[in-house]
C-alpha positions as CSV (number, residue, x, y, z in Angstrom):
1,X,61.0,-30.4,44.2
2,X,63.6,-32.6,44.9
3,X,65.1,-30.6,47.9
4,X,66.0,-31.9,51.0
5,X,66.4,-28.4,52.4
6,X,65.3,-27.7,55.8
7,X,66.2,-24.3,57.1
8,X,66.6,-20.8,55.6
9,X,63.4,-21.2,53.3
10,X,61.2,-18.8,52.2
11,X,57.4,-18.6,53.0
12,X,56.2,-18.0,48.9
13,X,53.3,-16.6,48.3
14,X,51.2,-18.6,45.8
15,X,49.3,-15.7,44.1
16,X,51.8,-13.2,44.8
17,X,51.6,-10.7,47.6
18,X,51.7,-7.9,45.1
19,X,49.0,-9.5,42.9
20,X,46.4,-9.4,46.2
21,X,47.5,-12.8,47.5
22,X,46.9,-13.3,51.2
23,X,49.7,-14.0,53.9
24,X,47.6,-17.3,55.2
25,X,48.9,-20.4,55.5
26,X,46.6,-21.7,52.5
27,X,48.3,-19.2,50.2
28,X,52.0,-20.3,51.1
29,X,54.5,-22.7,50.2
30,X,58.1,-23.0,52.2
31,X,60.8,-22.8,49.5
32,X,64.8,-22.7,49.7
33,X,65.8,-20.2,48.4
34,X,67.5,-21.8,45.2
35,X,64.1,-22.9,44.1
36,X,62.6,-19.9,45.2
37,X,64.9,-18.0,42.9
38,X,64.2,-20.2,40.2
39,X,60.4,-19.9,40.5
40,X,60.6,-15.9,40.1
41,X,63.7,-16.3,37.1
42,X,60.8,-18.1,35.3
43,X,62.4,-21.9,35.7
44,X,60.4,-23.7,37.7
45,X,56.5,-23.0,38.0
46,X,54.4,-23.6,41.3
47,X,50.3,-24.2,40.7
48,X,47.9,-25.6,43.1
49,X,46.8,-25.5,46.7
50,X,49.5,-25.5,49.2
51,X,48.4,-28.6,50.5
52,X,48.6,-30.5,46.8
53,X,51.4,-28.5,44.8
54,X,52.4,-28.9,41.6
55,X,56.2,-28.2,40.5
56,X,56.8,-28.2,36.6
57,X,59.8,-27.4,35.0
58,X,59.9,-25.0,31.4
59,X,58.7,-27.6,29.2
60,X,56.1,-28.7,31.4
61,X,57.3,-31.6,32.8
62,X,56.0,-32.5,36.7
63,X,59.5,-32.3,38.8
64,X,59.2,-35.5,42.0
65,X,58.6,-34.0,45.5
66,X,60.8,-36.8,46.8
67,X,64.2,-35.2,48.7
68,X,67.4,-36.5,46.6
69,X,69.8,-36.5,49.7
70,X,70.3,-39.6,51.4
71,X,71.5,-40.6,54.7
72,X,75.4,-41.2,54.6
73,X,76.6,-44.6,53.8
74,X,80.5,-43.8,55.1
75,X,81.4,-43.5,58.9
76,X,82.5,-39.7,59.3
77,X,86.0,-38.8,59.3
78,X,88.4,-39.0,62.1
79,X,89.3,-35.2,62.6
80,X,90.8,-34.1,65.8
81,X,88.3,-31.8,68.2
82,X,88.5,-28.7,67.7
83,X,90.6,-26.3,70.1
84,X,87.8,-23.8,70.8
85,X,89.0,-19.9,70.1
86,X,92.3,-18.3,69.6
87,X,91.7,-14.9,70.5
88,X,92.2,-13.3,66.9
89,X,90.5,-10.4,65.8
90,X,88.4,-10.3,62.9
91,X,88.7,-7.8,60.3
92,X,86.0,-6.6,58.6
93,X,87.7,-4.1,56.3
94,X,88.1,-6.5,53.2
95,X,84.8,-8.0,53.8
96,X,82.2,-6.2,50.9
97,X,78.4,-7.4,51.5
98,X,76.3,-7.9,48.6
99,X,74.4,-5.3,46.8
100,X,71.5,-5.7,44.5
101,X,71.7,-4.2,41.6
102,X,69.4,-1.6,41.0
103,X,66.3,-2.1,39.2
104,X,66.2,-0.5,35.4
105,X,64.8,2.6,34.8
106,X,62.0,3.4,32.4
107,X,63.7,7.2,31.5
């Protein structure tokens, strides 16, 4: 919807996985994975074959398929090449990956 994205997307199931939907190609839909997030938060909604989707926002509204980037219309900058490695070593210590939270309890 709008998305030029074209790598690091998400094969989405159309009728979810856990709701009995197939992994076949005529049950999936290659998202990025800001849209796909906003299909499951409830903000977008995906209907239809994968071959003729549908993309609504929450009023209802039919979002374009059409990609909003655009080639560049400005030569790229002058930026000197780059020296190749320095030899430093790379600390890890400070670096904290990200944890989901976990999911509520019903106790």
């Amino acid at each position: 919807p709008g998305c030029g994205a074209t790598r690091g997307l998400h094969a989405h199931h159309l009728r979810h996985w856990e709701d009995g939907g197939p992994t076949e190609l005529a049950n999936l839909v290659l998202l990025c994975p800001y849209h796909h997030r906003l299909h499951h938060r409830g903000v977008l909604t995906i209907t239809g074959p994968a071959h003729a989707l549908t993309v609504t926002d929450t009023t209802g509204r039919p979002l374009s398929p059409g990609s909003l980037a655009r080639p560049p219309t400005k030569p790229p900058p002058t930026v000197p090449p780059c020296p190749g490695p320095i030899g430093e070593r790379a600390d890890w210590w400070w670096y904290t990956p990200f944890q989901p939270q976990p999911p509520p309890t019903t106790n």
